[in-house]
N, C-alpha and C positions, 0 to 999 in steps of 0.2 A: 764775935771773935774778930781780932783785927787781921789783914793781910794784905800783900802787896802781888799785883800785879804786873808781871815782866811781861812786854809786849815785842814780839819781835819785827823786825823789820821796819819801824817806824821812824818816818823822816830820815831815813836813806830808799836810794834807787827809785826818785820818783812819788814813793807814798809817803806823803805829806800832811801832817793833822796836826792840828793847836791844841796843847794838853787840853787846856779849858771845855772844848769839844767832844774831846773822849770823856773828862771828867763827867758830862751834861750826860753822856751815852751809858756812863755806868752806874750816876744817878736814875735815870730813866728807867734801867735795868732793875734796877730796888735796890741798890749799893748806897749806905750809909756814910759818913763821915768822910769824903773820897777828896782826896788830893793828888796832886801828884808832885813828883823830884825830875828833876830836870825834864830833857825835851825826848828823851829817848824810849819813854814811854815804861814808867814805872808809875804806879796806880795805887794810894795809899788807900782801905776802905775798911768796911765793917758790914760782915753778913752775918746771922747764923748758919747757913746753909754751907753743905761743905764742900770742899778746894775741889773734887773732880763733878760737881755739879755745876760750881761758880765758872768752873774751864769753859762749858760747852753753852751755859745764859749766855757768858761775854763776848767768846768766840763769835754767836750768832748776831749777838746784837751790834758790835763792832762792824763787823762782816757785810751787814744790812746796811747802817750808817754811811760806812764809809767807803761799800761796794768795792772791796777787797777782801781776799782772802785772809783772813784774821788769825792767827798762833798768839795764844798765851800760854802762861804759867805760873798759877798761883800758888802761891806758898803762904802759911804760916807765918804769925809774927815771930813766933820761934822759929819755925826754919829757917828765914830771914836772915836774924839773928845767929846761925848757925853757916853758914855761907862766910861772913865776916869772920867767928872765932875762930874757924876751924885752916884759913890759908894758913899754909905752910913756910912761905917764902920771906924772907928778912925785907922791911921796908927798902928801898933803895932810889933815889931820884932819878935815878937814869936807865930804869925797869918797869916795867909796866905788871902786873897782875891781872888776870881775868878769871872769871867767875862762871862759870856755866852752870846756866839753871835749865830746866828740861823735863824729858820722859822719863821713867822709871827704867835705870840700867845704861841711859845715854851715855853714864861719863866710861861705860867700858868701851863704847866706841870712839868715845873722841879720844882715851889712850891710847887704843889698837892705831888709830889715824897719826896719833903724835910720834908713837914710837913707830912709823913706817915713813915717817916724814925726815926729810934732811933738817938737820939744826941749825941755825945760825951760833952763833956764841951768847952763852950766859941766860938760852932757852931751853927751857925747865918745864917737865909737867905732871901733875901727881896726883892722885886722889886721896883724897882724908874724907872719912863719913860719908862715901858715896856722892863725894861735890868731885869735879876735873877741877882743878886751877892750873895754868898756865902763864907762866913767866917769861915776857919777851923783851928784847931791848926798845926804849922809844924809838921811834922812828922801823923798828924792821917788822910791825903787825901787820901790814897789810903786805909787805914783802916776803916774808916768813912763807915756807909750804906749806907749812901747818895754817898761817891766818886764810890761806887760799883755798885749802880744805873746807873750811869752815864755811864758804858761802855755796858749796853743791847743794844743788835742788833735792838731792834726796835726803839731805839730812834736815829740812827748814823748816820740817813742822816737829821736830825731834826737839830742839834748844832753843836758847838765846843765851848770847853773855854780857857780861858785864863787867870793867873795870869795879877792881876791890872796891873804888874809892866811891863806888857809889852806893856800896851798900853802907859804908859808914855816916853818907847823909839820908840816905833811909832810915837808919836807926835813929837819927836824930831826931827824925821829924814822926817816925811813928809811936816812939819810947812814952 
């Protein structure tokens, strides 16, 4: 079965790793077919073994490697693919989308967080299929109370997100 690995925390605040390296670590791991998209640590591969076993192989072996605390979350080439159909939000150039992939039930807390958060303008956040997406203006994600919410220590083994746009080159390259 094919899936993609979301890696949190990678290449911000210090933790630093070369796809190419983690790719070697998830080969190494008995991961098949493994690539990755871009630098932010998305993991294209192929196991038969399933998504809440593949969590805690990679978790440890990343972990070992790279002597950091390691959070992933696998998914599905159909869940994947379900992350992308299922936003909500009209295209827009001058809007950002985000994706939150995660624990089971996360996206009720990242709502409960969104809707206790001040709004900036023309930020938006909804769930469809048990996915959060999040719609914010360029330039105000890391300003937004809600993008500030997002980096609390007790939510960081819970998610990670993703702009829409990258799950539209995941699809491309796992399809």
């Amino acid at each position: 079965m094919k899936y993609c690995a979301f890696l949190r925390g990678v290449n911000v605040k210090g933790t630093n790793m070369k796809m190419a390296d983690v790719c070697q670590v998830f080969k190494d791991a008995g991961m098949e077919d493994v690539s990755s998209i871009l630098a932010s640590g998305n993991i294209i591969f192929s196991s038969d073994k399933k998504a809440e076993d593949l969590k805690i192989i990679l978790e440890k072996a990343m972990s070992e490697h790279f002597s950091y605390e390691a959070f992933l979350f696998v998914k599905s080439q159909q869940e994947t693919e379900s992350f992308w159909k299922n936003n909500p939000f009209e295209k827009n150039e001058n809007l950002h989308v985000y994706t939150f992939v995660g624990s089971p039930e996360v996206e009720n807390i990242l709502l409960k967080e969104f809707e206790n958060a001040a709004k900036t303008e023309h930020e938006k956040g909804e769930i469809v299929n048990n996915i959060f997406y999040w719609q914010v203006s360029k330039g105000n994600t890391l300003d937004s109370t809600f993008g500030k919410i997002l980096g609390k220590k007790s939510l960081k083994d819970q998610f990670t997100s993703r702009n829409i746009n990258t799950f539209e080159k995941i699809l491309k390259k796992i399809g």
